[in-house]
C-alpha positions in Angstrom: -36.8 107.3 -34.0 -35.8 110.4 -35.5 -32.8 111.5 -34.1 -31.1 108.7 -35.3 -31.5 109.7 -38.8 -30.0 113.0 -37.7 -26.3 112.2 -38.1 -27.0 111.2 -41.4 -27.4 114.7 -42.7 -24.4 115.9 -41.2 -22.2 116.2 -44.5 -22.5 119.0 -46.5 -25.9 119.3 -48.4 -24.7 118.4 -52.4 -23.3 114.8 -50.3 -26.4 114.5 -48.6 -28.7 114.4 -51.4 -26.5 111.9 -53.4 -25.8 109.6 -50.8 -29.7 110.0 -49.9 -30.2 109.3 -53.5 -28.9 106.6 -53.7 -29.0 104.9 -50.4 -33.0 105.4 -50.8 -32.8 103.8 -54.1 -30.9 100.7 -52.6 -33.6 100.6 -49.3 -36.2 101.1 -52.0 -34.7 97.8 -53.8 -34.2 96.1 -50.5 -38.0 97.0 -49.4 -39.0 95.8 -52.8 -37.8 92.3 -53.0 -38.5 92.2 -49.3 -42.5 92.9 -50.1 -42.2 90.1 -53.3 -41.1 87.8 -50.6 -44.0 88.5 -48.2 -41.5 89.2 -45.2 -42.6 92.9 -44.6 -45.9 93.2 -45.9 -47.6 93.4 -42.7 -45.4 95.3 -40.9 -45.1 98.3 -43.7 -48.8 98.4 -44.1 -49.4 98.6 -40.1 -46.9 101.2 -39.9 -47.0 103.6 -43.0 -50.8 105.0 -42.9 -49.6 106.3 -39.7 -46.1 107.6 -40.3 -44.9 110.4 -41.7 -42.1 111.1 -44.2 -39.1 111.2 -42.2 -40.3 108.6 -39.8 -40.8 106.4 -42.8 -37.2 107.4 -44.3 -36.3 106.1 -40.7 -38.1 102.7 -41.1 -36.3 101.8 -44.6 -33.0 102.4 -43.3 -33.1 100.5 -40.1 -34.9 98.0 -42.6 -31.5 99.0 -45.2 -29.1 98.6 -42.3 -30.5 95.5 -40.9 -30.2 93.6 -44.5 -27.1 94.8 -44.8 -26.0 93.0 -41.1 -27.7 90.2 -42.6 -25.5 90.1 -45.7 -22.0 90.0 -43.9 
C-alpha cells in the first residue's frame, strides 16, 4: 500500500508539498461529499482507527484517483 505513494514524492521537495497541498485538499473535497452521500462512511470508519498517516494519505488518493476514473 505504501510503496505506491512512493513515486509521488519523487519531484523536488517545494513541488511536493504544493502538489500535496493541493491534491489533499481536492481528495479532502472528494472524501467530503463522498461521506454527505453515505458512499464511504463505513468503509473510512472501519479502516482509519487502524491506519496510520501515510496509509491513510494512501486510502484518499486511491479514493482521489478512482473519482477521477469515474469522471472521464
Amino acid at each position: 500500500m505504501i510503496a505506491s505513494c512512493i513515486p509521488f514524492f519523487a519531484p523536488p521537495k517545494q513541488v511536493v508539498i504544493y502538489r500535496a497541498t493541493s491534491t489533499v485538499t481536492k481528495m479532502i473535497a472528494i472524501v467530503n461529499e463522498e461521506l454527505e452521500s453515505k458512499r464511504v462512511v463505513r468503509n473510512i470508519s472501519q479502516h482509519t482507527a487502524r491506519l496510520d498517516q501515510m496509509e491513510i494519505f494512501c486510502f484518499l488518493l486511491k479514493r482521489f484517483q478512482a473519482h477521477r476514473r469515474e469522471k472521464k
